[in-house]
N, C-alpha and C positions, 0 to 999 in steps of 0.2 A: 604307163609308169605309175606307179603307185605312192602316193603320200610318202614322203621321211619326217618322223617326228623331229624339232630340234635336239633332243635329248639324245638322239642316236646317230648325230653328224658328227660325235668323238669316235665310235665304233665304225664309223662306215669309213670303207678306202679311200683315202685319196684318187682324183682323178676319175671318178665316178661321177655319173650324172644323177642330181637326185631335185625332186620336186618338194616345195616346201609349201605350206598353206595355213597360211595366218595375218595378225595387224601388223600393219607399219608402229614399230615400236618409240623410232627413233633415225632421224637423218642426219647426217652430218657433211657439210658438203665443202669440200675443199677443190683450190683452184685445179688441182687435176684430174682427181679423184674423187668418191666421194661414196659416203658408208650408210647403208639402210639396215639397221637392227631389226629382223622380225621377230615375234612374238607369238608363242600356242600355246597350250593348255601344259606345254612339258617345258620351257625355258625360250633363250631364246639365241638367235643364230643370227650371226653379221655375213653380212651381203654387200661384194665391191661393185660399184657400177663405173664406169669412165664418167668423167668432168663432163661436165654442161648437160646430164643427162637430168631430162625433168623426173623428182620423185613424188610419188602420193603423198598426200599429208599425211598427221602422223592418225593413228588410229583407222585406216582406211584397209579395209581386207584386200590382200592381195594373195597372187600363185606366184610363186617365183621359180626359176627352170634352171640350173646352172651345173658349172663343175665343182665339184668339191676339191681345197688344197689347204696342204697345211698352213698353218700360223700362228706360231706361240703367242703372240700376244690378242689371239681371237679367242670369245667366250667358245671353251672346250679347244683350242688349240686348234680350233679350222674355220675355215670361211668359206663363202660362196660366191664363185667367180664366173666373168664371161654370160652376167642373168639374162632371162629374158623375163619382164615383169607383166602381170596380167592384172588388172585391176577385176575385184570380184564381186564389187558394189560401186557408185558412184563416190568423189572420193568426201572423205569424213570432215565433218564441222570440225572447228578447234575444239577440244576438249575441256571441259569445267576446270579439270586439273592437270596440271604435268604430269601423266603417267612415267617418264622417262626416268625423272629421277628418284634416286634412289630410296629414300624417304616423302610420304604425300607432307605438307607441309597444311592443307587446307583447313580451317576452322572442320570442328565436327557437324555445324547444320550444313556446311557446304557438301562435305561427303554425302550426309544424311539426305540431301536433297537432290544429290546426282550419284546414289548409289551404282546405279546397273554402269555408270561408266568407273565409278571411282573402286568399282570392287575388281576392276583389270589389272588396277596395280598389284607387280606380284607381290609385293608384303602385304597388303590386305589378301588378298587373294590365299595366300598363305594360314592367315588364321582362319578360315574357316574350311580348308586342305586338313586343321588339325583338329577340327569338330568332327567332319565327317571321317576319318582314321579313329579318331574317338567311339565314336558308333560303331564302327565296324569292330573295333575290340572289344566290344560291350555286347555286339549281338555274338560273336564267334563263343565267347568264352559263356555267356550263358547255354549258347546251343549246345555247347561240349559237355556242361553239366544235366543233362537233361532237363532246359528249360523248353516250352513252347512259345513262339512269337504268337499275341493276339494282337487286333485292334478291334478297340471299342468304339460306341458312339459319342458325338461331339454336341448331339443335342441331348437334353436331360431334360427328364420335368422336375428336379427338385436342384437344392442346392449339395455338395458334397460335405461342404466342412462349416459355411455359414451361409446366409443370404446377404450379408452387408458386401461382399466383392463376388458377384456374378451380374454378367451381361443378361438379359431378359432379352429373348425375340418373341418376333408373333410366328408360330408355327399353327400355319392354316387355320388362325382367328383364338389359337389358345396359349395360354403363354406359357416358353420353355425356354431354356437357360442353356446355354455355350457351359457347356466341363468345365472344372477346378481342377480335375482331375479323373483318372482313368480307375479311383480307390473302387467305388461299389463295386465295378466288373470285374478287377480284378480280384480281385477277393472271392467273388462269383464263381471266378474260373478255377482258380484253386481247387474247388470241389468238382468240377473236369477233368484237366489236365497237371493239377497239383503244382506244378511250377510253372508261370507264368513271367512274361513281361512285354512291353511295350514302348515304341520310339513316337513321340507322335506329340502336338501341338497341344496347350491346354491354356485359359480361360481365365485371367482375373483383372477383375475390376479396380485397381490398384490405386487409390485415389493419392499414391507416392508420389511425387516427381523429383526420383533419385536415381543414382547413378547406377544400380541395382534391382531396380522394378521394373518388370516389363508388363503390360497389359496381354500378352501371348508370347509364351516362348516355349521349346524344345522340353521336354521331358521324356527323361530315363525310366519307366517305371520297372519295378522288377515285384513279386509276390510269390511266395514259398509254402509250402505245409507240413503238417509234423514236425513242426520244430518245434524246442522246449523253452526256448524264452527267447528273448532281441538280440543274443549274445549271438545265435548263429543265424540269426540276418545280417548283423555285422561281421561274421566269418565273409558272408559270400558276397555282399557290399567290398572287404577289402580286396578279393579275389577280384573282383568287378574293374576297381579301380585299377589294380594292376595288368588286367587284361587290354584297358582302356590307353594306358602308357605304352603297354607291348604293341597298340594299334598302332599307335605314333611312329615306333620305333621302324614297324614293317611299312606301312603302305604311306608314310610323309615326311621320311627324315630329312629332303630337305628345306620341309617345309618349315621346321622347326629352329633354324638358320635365319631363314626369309621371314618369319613371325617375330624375330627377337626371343621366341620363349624358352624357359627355363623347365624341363618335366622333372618331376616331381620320383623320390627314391619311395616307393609304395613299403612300408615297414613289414615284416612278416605276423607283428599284431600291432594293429592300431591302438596307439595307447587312448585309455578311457578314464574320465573326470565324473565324479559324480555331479549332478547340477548344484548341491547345495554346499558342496566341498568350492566348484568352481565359485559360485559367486561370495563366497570368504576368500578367495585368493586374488577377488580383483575389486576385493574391498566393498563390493553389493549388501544393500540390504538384506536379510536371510527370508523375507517375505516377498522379495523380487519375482514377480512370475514368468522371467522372458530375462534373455541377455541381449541385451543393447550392443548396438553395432561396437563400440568402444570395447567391450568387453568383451567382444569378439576377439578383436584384435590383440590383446591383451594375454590372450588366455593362449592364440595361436603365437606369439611370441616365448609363451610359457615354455608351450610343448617342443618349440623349437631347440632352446634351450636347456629343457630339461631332457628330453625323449629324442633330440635331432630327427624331430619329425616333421613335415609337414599339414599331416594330419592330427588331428585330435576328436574323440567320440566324447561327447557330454550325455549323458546317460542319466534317467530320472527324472524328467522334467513334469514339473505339477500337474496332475490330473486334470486340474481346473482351466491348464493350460491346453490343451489336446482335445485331439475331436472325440466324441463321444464313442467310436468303437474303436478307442486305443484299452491295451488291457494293464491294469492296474499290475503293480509291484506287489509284494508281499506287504512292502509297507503300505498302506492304501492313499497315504497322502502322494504318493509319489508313481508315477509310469514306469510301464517297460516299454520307454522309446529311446531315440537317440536324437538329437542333431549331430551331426558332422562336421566341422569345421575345418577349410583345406584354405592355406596360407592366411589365417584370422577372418575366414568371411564363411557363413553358415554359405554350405554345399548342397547338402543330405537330410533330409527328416526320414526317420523310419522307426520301425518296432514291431512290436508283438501286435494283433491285433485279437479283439474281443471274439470269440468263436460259439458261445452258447445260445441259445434261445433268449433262457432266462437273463443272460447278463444284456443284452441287447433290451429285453423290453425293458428292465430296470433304468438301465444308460438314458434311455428314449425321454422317458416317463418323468427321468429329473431332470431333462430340459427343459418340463413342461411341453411335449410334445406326446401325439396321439402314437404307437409305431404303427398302425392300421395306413400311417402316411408313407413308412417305406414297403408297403409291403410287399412291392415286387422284389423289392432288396433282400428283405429278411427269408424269404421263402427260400435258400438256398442251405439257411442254416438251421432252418426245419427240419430239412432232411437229409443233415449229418455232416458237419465242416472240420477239419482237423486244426487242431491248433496251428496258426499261422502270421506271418508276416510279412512285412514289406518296407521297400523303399523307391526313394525318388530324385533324381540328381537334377540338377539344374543345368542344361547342353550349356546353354551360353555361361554362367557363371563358372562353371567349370574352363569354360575359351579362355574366359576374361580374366583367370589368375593363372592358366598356364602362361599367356600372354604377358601380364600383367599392367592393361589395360587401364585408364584411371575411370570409365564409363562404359559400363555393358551394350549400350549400342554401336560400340566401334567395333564389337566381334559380333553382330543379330547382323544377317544379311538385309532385313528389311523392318526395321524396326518397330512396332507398334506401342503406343504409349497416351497421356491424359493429352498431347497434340498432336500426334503421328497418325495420317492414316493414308499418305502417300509419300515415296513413291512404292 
């Protein structure tokens, strides 16, 4: 007889035999009667047993064998009768936390600390159902424009955007550096395969301890060519993002229930703030080099407001501010990049990037650096780079405002940070 998912004991007959295989979710045992809730990776299904029948505790894998019959007031309007229960491990310790009910109630070091049990509840369980439907809208909708999936390496011998936040290992007695980012390669591959991007883990030494930083987390990368300025990296950023809601919609709707989250109406153009327009409208110094978390918020309240948007692109941010192969505006004090701000909390960094020889060893040279030190880097655009750009989303910041989360480690599966390094 083969597995029935619970999700499919609404669709199957009545009066049918069907096998289920999952946790004791929950027991409830009354003087006649008495009710075991199990639980799998698709919802879960109530199981009648006769009074005085001993049941596994709760979190304990079991098989259950029975007949299927109707019953409006069972989850999906049926139950499982007449069991025969098979235990499929010995049975389970108490659990750290009540999975049963409906909300965890537990302090966040408690989850943090008993993650692999406390990510069974299905509302946790749920946001991170709407991470991974997130990616899957992100990789679909890139493939359909003809991007190619790479992965690059996680060991580096330099830093990508500074040295003050990168991890340092010994690599077989020389020292190399865990990624910031996947920028050099791709960039690299551009001049390959032309559109690129990438899902995959990245690298910072984040000496924060805020609700917001993580020492490793999930990154979006995407990189483009021949494009004429950051305006259509942000064409295909917004395409991105609504690809990434449409993942939600197909492979987790109801997950999106069980998460509490709110997804977000993707605008057909994301409306765009200049940077030094924005920091006049939220009262900033005009020599400010960065917007403060405050002014985040602020500016995303703006847009809400004013544009019923969610989103907002700040667009121009000081040179001085940017990595050294971001490419200058027309105006020269000012980039062609962006940040992105989605529900008032930076999402997105992206833009045009530097593509010439000469504009690179310039860039290099006013760090005060030799570029003879990238040169495995720069050999790419020796021999001929197209004007290009890119961006990068943040997995879990993106969870943690569909959610709306008050601490990005309640949607990281396992979280690492300046005290985390188990479990």
């Amino acid at each position: 007889m083969q597995r029935t998912l619970c999700s499919s004991l609404p669709t199957t007959t009545p009066g049918d035999t069907v096998r289920l295989r999952g946790w004791v979710h929950r027991r409830r045992e009354l003087s006649a009667v008495a009710f075991l809730v199990l639980r799998d990776r698709s919802g879960l299904a109530q199981v009648v047993v006769r009074g005085g029948t001993a049941l596994p505790p709760e979190e304990t894998t079991v098989e259950v064998v029975g007949t299927l019959a109707a019953n409006a007031q069972a989850p999906g309007g049926v139950e499982v009768t007449d069991p025969e229960i098979t235990l499929l491990t010995e049975p389970a310790a108490t659990p750290p936390v009540e999975l049963w009910r409906p909300e965890l109630n537990a302090s966040l070091p408690t989850l943090l600390d008993h993650a692999p049990v406390a990510w069974r509840h299905p509302g946790q369980r749920a946001r991170w159902e709407l991470a991974a439907a997130s990616v899957r809208g992100f990789r679909s909708t890139l493939d359909s424009v003809g991007f190619t999936e790479v992965q690059t390496p996680k060991f580096v011998a330099s830093a990508t955007e500074s040295g003050a936040n990168v991890f340092e290992v010994d690599y077989f007695g020389r020292p190399a550096y865990l990624a910031q980012s996947p920028q050099f390669y791709k960039q690299q591959l551009v001049g390959v395969f032309e559109r690129v991007y990438e899902v995959g883990p990245v690298f910072r030494a984040e000496p924060h301890d805020t609700v917001r930083h993580l020492a490793e987390y999930v990154s979006l990368d995407v990189e483009l060519g021949f494009i004429d300025d950051h305006h259509d990296v942000l064409a295909v950023l917004r395409q991105v993002l609504a690809g990434m809601v449409a993942g939600i919609h197909q492979h987790a709707p109801e997950a999106v229930e069980r998460a509490g989250a709110a997804l977000p109406v993707v605008p057909d153009e994301i409306p765009v703030i200049h940077f030094r327009d924005a920091l006049a409208l939220v009262g900033a110094p005009e020599d400010e080099p960065d917007l403060a978390p405050e002014h985040e918020r602020a500016l995303g309240a703006w847009a809400l407001a004013e544009h019923g948007s969610d989103f907002l692109a700040v667009e121009g941010y000081p040179m001085a501010k940017r990595p050294f192969y971001t490419h200058p505006s027309p105006e020269p004090r000012w980039s062609n990049s962006f940040d992105l701000l989605f529900r008032g909390l930076e999402l997105v960094t992206g833009g045009q990037r530097l593509h010439r020889p000469s504009s690179y060893d310039a860039a290099i040279r006013a760090r005060g650096e030799d570029p003879a030190t990238y040169a495995s880097y720069l050999q790419a655009f020796e021999h001929g780079m197209p004007p290009h750009g890119g961006f990068a989303i943040g997995l879990e910041r993106w969870t943690a405002r569909l959610t709306g989360v008050a601490n990005i480690r309640e949607v990281t599966l396992f979280p690492r940070d300046l005290h985390r390094l188990t479990p």
